[in-house]
C-alpha distance (Angstrom), angle and dihedral (degrees) to the residues before:
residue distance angle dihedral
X1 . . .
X2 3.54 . .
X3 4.01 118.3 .
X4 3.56 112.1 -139.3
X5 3.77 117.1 -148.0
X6 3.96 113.7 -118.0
X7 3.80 135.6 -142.3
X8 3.88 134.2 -152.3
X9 4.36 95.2 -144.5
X10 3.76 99.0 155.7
X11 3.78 138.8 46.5
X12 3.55 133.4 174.9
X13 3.76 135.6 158.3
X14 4.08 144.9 158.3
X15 3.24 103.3 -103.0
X16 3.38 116.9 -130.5
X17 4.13 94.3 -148.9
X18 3.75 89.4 55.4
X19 3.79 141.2 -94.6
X20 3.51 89.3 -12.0
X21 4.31 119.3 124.4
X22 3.95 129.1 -119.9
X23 4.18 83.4 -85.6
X24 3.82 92.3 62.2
X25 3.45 94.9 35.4
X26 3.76 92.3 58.4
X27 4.22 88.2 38.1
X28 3.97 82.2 57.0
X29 4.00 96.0 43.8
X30 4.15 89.2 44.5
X31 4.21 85.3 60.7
X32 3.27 95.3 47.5
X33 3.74 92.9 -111.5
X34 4.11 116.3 176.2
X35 3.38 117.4 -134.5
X36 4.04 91.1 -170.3
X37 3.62 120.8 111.9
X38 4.10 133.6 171.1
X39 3.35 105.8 -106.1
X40 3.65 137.9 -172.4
X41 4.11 114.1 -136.6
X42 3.75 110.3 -117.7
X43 4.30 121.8 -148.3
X44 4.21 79.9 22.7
X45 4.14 114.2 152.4
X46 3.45 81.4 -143.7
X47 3.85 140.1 31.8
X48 3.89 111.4 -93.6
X49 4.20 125.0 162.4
X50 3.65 122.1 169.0
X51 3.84 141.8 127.9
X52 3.82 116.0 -54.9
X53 3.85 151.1 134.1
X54 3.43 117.2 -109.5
X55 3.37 130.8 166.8
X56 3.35 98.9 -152.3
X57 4.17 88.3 152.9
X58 3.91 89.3 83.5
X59 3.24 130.8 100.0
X60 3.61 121.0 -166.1
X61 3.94 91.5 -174.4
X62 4.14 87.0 52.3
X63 3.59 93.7 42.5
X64 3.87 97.7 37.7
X65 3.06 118.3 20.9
X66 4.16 135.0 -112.4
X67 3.63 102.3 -86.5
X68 3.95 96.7 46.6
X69 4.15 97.9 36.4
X70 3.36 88.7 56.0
X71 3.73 97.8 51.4
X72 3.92 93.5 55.5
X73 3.70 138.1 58.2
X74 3.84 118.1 -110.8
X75 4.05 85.4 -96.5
X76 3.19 96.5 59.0
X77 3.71 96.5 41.7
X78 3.98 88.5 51.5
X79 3.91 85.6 51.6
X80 4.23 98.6 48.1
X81 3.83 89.0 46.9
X82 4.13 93.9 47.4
X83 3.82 88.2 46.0
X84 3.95 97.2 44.8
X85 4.06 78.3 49.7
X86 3.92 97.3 51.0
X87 4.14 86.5 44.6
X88 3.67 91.5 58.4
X89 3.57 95.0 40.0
X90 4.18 81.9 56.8
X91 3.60 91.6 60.0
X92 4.07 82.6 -122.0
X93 4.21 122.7 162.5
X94 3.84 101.8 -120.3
X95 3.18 121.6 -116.1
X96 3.07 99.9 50.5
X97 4.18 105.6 -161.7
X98 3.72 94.7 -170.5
X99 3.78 130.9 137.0
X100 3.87 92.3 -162.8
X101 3.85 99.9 56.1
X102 3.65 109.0 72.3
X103 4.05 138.5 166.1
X104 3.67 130.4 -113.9
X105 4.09 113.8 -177.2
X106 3.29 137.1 -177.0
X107 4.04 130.0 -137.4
X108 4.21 133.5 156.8
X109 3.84 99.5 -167.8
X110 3.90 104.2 11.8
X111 3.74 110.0 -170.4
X112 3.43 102.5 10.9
X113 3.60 103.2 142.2
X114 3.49 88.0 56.4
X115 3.49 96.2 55.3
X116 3.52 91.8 56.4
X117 3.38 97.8 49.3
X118 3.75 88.6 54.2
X119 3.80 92.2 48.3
X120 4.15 84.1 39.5
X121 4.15 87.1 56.4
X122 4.04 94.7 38.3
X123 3.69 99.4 44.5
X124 4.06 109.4 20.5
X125 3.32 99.6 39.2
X126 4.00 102.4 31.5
X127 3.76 99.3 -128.3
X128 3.87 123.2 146.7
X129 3.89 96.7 -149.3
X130 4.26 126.1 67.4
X131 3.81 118.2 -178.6
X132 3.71 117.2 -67.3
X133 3.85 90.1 -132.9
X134 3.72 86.8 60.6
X135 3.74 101.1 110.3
X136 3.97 96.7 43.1
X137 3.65 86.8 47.9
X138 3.86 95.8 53.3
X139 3.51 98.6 36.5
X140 3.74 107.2 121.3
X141 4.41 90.5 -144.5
X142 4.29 85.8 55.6
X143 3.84 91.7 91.8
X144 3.72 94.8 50.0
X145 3.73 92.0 47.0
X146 3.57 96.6 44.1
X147 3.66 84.3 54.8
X148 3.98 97.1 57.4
X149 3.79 86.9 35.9
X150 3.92 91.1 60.0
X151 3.96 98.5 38.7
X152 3.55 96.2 30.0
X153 3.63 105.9 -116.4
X154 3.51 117.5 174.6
X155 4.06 107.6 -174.1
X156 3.42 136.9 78.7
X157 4.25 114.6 -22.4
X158 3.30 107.4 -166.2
X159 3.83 131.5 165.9
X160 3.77 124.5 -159.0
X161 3.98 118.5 -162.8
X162 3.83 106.1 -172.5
X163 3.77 106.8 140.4
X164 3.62 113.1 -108.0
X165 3.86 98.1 -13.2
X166 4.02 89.3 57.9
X167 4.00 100.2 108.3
X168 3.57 91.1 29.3
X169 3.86 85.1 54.2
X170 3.77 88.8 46.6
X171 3.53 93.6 54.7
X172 3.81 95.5 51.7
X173 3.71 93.0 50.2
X174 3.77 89.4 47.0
X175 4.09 87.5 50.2
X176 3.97 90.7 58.0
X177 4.06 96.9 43.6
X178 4.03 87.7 58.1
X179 4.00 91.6 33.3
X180 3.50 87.5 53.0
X181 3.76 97.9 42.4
X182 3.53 101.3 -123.0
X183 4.67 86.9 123.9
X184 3.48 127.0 10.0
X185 4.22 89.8 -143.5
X186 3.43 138.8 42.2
X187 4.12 131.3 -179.8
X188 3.65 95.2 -155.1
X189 3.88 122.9 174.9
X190 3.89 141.4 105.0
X191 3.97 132.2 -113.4
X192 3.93 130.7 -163.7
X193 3.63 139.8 -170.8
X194 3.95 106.6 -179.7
X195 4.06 100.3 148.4
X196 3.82 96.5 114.8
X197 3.93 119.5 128.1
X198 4.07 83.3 -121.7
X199 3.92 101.1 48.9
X200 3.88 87.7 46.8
X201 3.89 88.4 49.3
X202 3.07 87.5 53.4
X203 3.63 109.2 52.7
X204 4.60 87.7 38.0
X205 4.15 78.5 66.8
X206 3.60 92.5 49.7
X207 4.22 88.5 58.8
X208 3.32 93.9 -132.9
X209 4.10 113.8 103.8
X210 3.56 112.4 96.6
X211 3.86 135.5 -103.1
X212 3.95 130.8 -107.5
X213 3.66 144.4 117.0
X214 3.90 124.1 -132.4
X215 4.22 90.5 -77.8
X216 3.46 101.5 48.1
X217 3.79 98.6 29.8
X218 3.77 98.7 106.4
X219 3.96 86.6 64.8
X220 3.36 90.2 48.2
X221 3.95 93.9 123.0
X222 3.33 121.8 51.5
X223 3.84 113.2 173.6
X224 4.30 112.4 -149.5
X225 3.38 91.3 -9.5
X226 3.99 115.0 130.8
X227 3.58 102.6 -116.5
X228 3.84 91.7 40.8
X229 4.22 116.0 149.1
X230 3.56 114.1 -178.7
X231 3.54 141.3 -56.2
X232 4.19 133.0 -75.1
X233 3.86 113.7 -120.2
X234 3.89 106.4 -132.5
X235 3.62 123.8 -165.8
X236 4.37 116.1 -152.5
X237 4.24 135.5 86.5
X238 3.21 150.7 -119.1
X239 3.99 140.6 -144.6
X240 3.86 135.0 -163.7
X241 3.86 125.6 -169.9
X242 3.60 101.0 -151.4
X243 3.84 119.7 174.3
X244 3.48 147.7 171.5
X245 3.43 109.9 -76.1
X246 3.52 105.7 -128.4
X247 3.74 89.2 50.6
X248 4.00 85.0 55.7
X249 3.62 94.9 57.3
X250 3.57 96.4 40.1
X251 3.93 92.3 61.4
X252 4.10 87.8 36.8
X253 3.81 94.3 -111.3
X254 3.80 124.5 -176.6
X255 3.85 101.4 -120.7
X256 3.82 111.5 -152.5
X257 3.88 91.6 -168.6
X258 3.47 144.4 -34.2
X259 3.75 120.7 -110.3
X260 3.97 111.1 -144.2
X261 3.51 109.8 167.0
X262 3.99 141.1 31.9
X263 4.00 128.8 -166.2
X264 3.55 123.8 -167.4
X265 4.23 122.0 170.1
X266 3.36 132.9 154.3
X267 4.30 116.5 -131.7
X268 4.37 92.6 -138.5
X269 3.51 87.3 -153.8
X270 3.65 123.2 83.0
X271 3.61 140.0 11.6
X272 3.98 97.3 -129.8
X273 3.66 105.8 -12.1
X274 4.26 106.9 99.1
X275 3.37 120.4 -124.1
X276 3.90 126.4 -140.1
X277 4.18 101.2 -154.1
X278 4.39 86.4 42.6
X279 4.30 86.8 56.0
X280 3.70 95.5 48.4
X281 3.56 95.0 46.3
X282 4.00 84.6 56.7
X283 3.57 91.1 45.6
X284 3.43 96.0 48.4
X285 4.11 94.2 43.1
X286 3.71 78.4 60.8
X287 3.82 109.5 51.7
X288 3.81 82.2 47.5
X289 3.91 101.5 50.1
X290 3.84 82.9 51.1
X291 3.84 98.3 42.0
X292 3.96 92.3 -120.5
X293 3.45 117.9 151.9
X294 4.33 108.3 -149.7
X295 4.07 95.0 -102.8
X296 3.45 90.5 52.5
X297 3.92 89.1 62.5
X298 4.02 106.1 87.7
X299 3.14 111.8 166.7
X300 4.15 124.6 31.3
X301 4.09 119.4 -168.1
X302 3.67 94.2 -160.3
X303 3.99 129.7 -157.4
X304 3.45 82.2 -117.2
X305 4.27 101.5 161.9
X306 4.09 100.7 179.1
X307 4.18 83.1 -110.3
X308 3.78 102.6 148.6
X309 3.60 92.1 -132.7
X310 3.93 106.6 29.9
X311 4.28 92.0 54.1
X312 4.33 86.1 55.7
X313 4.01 86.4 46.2
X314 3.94 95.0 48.5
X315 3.97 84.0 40.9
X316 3.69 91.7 54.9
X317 3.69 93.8 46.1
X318 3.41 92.2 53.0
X319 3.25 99.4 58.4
X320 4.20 98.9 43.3
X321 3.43 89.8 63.3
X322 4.12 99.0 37.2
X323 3.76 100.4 35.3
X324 3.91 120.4 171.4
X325 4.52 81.1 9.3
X326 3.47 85.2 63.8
X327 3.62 99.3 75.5
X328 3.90 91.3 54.2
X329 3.50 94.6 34.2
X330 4.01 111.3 111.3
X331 3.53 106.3 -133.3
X332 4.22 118.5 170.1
X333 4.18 130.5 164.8
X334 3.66 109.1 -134.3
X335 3.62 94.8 -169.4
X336 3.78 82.6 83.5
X337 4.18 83.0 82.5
X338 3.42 106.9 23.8
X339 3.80 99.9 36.6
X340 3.72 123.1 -135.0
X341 3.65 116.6 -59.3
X342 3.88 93.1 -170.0
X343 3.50 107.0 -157.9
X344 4.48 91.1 22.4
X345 3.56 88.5 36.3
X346 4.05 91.9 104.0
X347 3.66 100.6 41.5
X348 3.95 78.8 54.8
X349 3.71 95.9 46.9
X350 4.41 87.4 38.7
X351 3.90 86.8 57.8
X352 4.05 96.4 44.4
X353 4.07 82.9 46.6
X354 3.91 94.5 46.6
X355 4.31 83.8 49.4
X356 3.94 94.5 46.3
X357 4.31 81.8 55.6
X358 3.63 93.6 46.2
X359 3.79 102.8 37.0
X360 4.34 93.7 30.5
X361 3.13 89.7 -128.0
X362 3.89 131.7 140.9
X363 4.11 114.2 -144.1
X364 4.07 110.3 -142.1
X365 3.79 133.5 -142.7
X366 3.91 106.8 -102.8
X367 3.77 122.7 -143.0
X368 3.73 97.5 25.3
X369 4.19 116.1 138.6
X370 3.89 97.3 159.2
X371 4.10 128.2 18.7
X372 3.86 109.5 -136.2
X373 3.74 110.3 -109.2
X374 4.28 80.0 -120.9
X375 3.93 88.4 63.9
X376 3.77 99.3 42.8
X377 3.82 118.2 116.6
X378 3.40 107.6 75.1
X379 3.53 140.1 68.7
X380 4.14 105.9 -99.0
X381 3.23 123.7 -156.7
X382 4.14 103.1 -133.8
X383 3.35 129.3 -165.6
X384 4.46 112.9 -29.1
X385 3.60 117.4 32.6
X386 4.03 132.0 -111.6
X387 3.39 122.4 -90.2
X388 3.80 127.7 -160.6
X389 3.75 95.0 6.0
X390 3.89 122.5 142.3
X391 4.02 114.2 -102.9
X392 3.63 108.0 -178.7
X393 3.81 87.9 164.8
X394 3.57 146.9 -13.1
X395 3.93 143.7 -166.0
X396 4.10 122.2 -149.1
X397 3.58 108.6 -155.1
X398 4.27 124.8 -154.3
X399 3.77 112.0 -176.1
X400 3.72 114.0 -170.9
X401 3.92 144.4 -170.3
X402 4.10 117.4 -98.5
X403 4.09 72.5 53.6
X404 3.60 99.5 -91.3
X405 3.76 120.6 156.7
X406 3.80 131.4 -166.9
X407 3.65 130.6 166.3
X408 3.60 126.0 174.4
X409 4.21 126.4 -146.9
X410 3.58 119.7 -146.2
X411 3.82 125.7 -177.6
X412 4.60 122.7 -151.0
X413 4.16 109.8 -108.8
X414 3.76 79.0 -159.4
């Protein structure tokens, strides 16, 4: 079977600074720029204020329009205006009317705020009737329909929910349908909208959200640093046009980067605890799907959450597979700006990684004094990005619970 090469031609995103583009959202990353801020929880049954990213800037009625905003859940309304973003970005006619361009979207909890509204109108407030749009709303495949509904994209639809790999996941699978030539477009990306007073529950049980008061909440995650505490849930999306490559030239389409290879493994071992040998394995399906060798890599976005124990793991993988490269390999987490999206978190990290390629540029780790002596070894990129450094290729890696790994290699068109 012939392999088709495929291009990145289109990003969008919500941005979590506010109503800035992709360009200023990459300007703000490069300084090192936090987009964290302590936030109090609005329509909560109970009082709740801690560090987050919310984009509470966006309007889905502005941006939308009545009749379709309110006919979605905030998820999907994040994901319809990243995508319309990423299409005009392309330089794409809209609609689209094609049965070979298709969508493949990413999500963790889907509808989740309108779940708990429904269990919020059922159980708080003792009424016997939720809204009848309740199940299109929540469904976690809504965004990705909306999506080919709006542009008119009549391929494949898919929707893959799998934690904080799903857009990441997405993207792969979205790679190998154009690779394979099966479409000759895909909108590929991932949206989330986990703000609710239950989600965040939730995830405070789990131990894992990080520290900080209203001053120091915009360093609130701080990815392999030593005094690291958890990670910042972010809520937001973003969308890649990625197309065959032929079809890219043919319509003279800027091409951001080329994705070449796709990993995808699964750890066996644990339902939320990471697993070194399970990464690797991903990393290493990647660099080979893409015909990388390791010192070819030189720059890695990693999943990197600010967990105490999952930034050593992804450290340690890292380095089995890239050995004496390691320790000039530049390696940063962006999530320590833009929080962690779970489910959108790598469409977010895809995009920054597609910019790094175009721009050569290298994206740091904000809010880092000291490295932890468990994520020494390679060559961290602290606080202000690189400018004007050779990228011949990179690899962005998500890393999610249930064990599931993905990592996606991209190589410079420069």
């Amino acid at each position: 079977m012939k392999r088709h090469r495929v291009a990145i031609t289109g990003l969008g995103l919500i941005n979590p600074y506010g109503e800035g583009d992709v360009a200023d959202f990459f300007s703000r990353i490069m300084r090192g720029e936090s987009a964290i801020r302590y936030h109090t929880l609005g329509n909560s049954p109970r009082p709740l204020a801690l560090p987050l990213v919310a984009c509470s800037h966006f309007n889905p009625i502005e941006t939308l329009g009545p009749p379709l905003a309110n006919a979605m859940d905030r998820f999907s309304h994040f994901a319809v205006a990243s995508a319309l973003s990423a299409w005009q970005d392309s330089g794409l006619a809209k609609p689209a009317s094609r049965d070979d361009y298709g969508v493949s979207w990413g999500t963790g909890s889907g509808g989740s705020l309108t779940i708990e509204r429904g269990y919020q109108t059922l159980y708080f407030e003792n009424k016997e009737k939720v809204s009848p749009l309740s199940v299109v709303l929540a469904m976690n495949n809504s965004a990705a329909s909306h999506i080919a509904i709006q542009l008119g994209l009549g391929g494949p639809c898919v929707t893959s929910t799998v934690a904080c790999a799903s857009s990441s996941i997405a993207i792969g699978d979205a790679f190998r349908l154009i690779r394979e030539g099966r479409v000759n477009l895909m909108l590929a990306g991932g949206s989330e909208a986990p703000l609710s007073y239950g989600v965040i529950r939730a995830w405070q049980a789990m131990r894992v959200l990080s520290d900080g008061d209203e001053a120091t909440a915009y360093r609130a995650t701080r990815p392999f640093s030593k005094n690291r505490s958890g990670l910042t849930l972010a809520e937001g999306a973003a969308a890649l046009v990625i197309e065959n490559w032929d079809h890219a030239r043919a319509r003279g389409a800027r091409i951001y980067a080329e994705i070449v290879g796709y990993g995808n493994t699964c750890d066996r071992t644990h339902i939320a605890r990471p697993d070194s040998a399970g990464q690797s394995r991903a990393i290493v399906a990647a660099l080979q799907d893409g015909g990388l060798h390791p010192d070819e890599i030189d720059y890695v976005n990693a999943h990197g959450t600010s967990t105490v124990e999952g930034d050593a793991i992804e450290i340690q993988s890292i380095k089995s597979v890239f050995g004496k490269h390691a320790g000039k390999l530049p390696v940063s987490s962006t999530k320590s700006m833009h929080g962690h999206s779970l489910g959108a978190a790598g469409a977010m990290e895809a995009l920054i990684t597609a910019l790094a390629l175009y721009r050569q540029a290298a994206p740091p780790t904000a809010n880092v004094t000291e490295v932890g002596a468990d994520c020494a070894g390679v060559d961290h990129v602290l606080g202000q990005g690189r400018s004007n450094v050779p990228i011949r290729a990179a690899l962005s890696n998500s890393f999610a619970f249930g064990g599931s790994n993905a990592v996606l290699a991209f190589r410079s068109v420069a």
